[in-house]
C-alpha angles and dihedrals in degrees: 000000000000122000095234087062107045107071125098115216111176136058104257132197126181114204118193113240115180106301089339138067131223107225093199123182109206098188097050096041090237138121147145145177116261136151141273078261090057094040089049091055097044082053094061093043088058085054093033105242111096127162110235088183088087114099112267097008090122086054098044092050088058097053081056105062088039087068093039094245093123119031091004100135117250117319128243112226107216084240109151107179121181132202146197120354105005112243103203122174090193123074129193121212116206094193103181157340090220109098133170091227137062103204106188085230103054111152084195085041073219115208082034111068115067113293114249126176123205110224121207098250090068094045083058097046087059097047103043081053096059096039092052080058093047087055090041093052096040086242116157092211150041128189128226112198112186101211150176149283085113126348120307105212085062088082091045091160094061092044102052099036091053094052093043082056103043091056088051094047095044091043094049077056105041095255134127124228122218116193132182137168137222096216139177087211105238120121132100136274097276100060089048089055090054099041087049094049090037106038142079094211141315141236113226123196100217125159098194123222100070093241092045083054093047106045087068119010089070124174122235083277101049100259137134114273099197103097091053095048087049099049083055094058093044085057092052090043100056088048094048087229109160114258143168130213123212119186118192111207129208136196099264094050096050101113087045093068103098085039091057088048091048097051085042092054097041092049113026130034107209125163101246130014111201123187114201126169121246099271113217103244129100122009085353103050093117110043127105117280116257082191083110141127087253085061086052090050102042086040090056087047097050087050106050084051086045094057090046091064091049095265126119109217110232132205123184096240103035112073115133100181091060134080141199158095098273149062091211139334087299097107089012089065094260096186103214113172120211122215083265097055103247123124135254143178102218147068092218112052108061098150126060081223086063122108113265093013093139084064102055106024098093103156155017139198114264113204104203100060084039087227133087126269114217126202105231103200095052092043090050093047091058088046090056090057089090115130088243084067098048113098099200095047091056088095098047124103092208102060109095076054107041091038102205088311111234118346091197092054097043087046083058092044098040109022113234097295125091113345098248105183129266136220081272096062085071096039085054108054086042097061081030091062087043089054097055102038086049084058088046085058098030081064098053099279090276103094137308119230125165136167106267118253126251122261115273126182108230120226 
């Protein structure tokens, strides 16, 4: 064999389908279905000594390079590493641990933890601190994202005010502001109309089927909450504003997933639909997992009706399309401020009382040096939880996807020791598989093959 044909130059996995396998490249965005012929000679060409006698070997050798698995150059691996002070240009507000419902599967068991109340002091602080690194940056824009721990139209004051600050401060400097919410719903006419004319879009938690919604998303007073939430997407809808729906499935609900998408489809039209089980933590930390092969079935139903209303089902860990070294902002400085103005990574931990939360508070405001001091070592553990670093994700074909999955879930699974793997691990490579043979098809059955993405830094 000649040396111009032998090497290798992509990360390969070969998954068995059926009778087939999918030889997928990660890395190169490319994949398709051969043979145990196919897999075999992709196998000596790793150790450089194929036989090109076997029929097609010549021809299969050329889609491959086609696809830059052999003879593609080096690889890039989608690894972002920071280091020193972080320098973020997005802020998350944690406004407040108050909230108007009491849903049974609460991560934040919000109304039970102790009340805090972000001022707007502290709102500024923070965004006079990402703007200065905007500035600094020579970024021409910075993100607001109005988040948990409670609701965070409950502190309306903060929220508005700070918004109200942070466009008169970017535009004094040249800069856009881009501002979103992570929202139950629930709230009256006149906050709609403000977040529609303020916002740049909104997360609704939304379960779907009314009584699905309402056996678990309950008011104070132990009512359903559903005809509130979908007044408020009616009145989105009606305004186009730009809006995202996120169901959170239990045990009990899991054969009424594709039933939720499909009332959701037939009645609302918002930008993106995400099914997640109910995690154990919170209000919810002893039920029974809905991390099951039911969630993976109903899951694959509800998105096939889904697509065929023009949506495409997500799920967190699942993303082929995108690449990189982490699950969220954890390892990448995500700045989250509590109510009491410290900084975690986070978005689950938004109290110092919360689990874990010597592992993601890694900073406070000093006022005296009218800046925030930030604890290293904390800040450069959490850096260091990227998949490349994972020793139990290396053989997985997922993981430039998945990206190490939640390093706060799996914290409260594993300990802090080794990450170990969690239910989701198996959750993950199934909707994975599903993404990618659904490209395969999507390009005619053949192989999929797309430039890969720039690097992003999820949030």
């Amino acid at each position: 064999m000649s040396a111009d044909i032998s090497r290798v130059t992509a990360e390969l996995f070969s998954i068995p389908v059926g009778d087939a396998y999918l030889v997928y490249a990660p890395i190169r965005q490319a994949a398709f279905l051969a043979n145990a012929a196919v897999v075999n000679l992709l196998a000596d060409l790793q150790q450089g000594s194929p036989d090109l006698s076997v029929p097609g070997a010549n021809e299969w050798l050329e889609l491959l390079r086609q696809l830059e698995i052999v003879d593609g150059g080096e690889e890039t691996k989608p690894v972002t590493t920071f280091r020193g002070d972080p320098k973020p240009t997005t802020v998350t507000l944690f406004l407040t641990t108050a909230c108007n419902l009491r849903c049974t599967y609460c991560y934040a068991s919000a109304g039970d933890t102790p009340t805090r109340v972000m001022t707007l002091e502290v709102a500024q602080r923070g965004i006079d601190f990402v703007l200065a690194n905007a500035i600094e940056l020579g970024k021409c824009e910075i993100e607001i994202a109005y988040h948990g721990g409670g609701e965070p139209s409950v502190n309306w004051k903060t929220l508005t005010e700070s918004w109200e600050y942070a466009y008169r401060k970017a535009a004094e400097a040249g800069i856009q502001v881009r501002a979103a919410m992570a929202s139950n719903g629930v709230m009256a006419d006149d906050k709609i109309d403000w977040i529609i004319k303020h916002l740049d879009g909104v997360s609704l938690s939304f379960d779907g089927l009314p009584e699905v919604h309402d056996t678990h998303r309950l008011t104070v007073l132990g009512q359903g909450s559903s005809s509130a939430v979908m007044h408020t997407i009616s009145r989105f809808d009606a305004a186009g504003f730009p809006y995202g729906l996120r169901l959170t499935v239990t045990r009990e609900h899991l054969d009424k997933i594709e039933a939720s998408v499909r009332f959701i489809c037939e009645n609302y039209r918002p930008q993106r639909i995400q099914v997640e089980p109910a995690y154990a933590l919170g209000r919810w930390r002893d039920a029974p997992s809905a991390e099951t092969a039911e969630f993976i079935n109903g899951f694959r139903a509800a998105s096939a009706v889904a697509s065929a209303y023009g949506h495409n089902l997500e799920f967190s860990g699942a993303r082929v399309g995108t690449l990189a070294n982490h699950f969220c902002g954890v390892t990448q400085d995500s700045f989250c401020l509590t109510a009491d103005g410290s900084v975690s990574g986070c978005y689950e931990v938004f109290l110092e009382q919360n689990n874990w939360s010597d592992y993601f508070m890694y900073g406070r405001y000093n006022v005296e040096k009218s800046t925030y001091d930030f604890n290293l070592p904390i800040l450069n553990n959490l850096r260091k939880q990227t998949v490349e670093k994972h020793e139990f994700c290396q053989g997985c074909f997922a993981k430039w996807t998945c990206g190490g999955d939640c390093h706060h879930k799996a914290l409260d699974i594993n300990g802090p020791g080794e990450f170990a793997g969690t239910d989701r691990c198996h959750i993950i490579r199934e909707l994975t598989l599903d993404q990618i043979l659904q490209k395969v098809a999507d390009s005619g059955g053949l192989f999929w093959h797309q430039a890969p993405p720039e690097l992003v830094i999820a949030q």
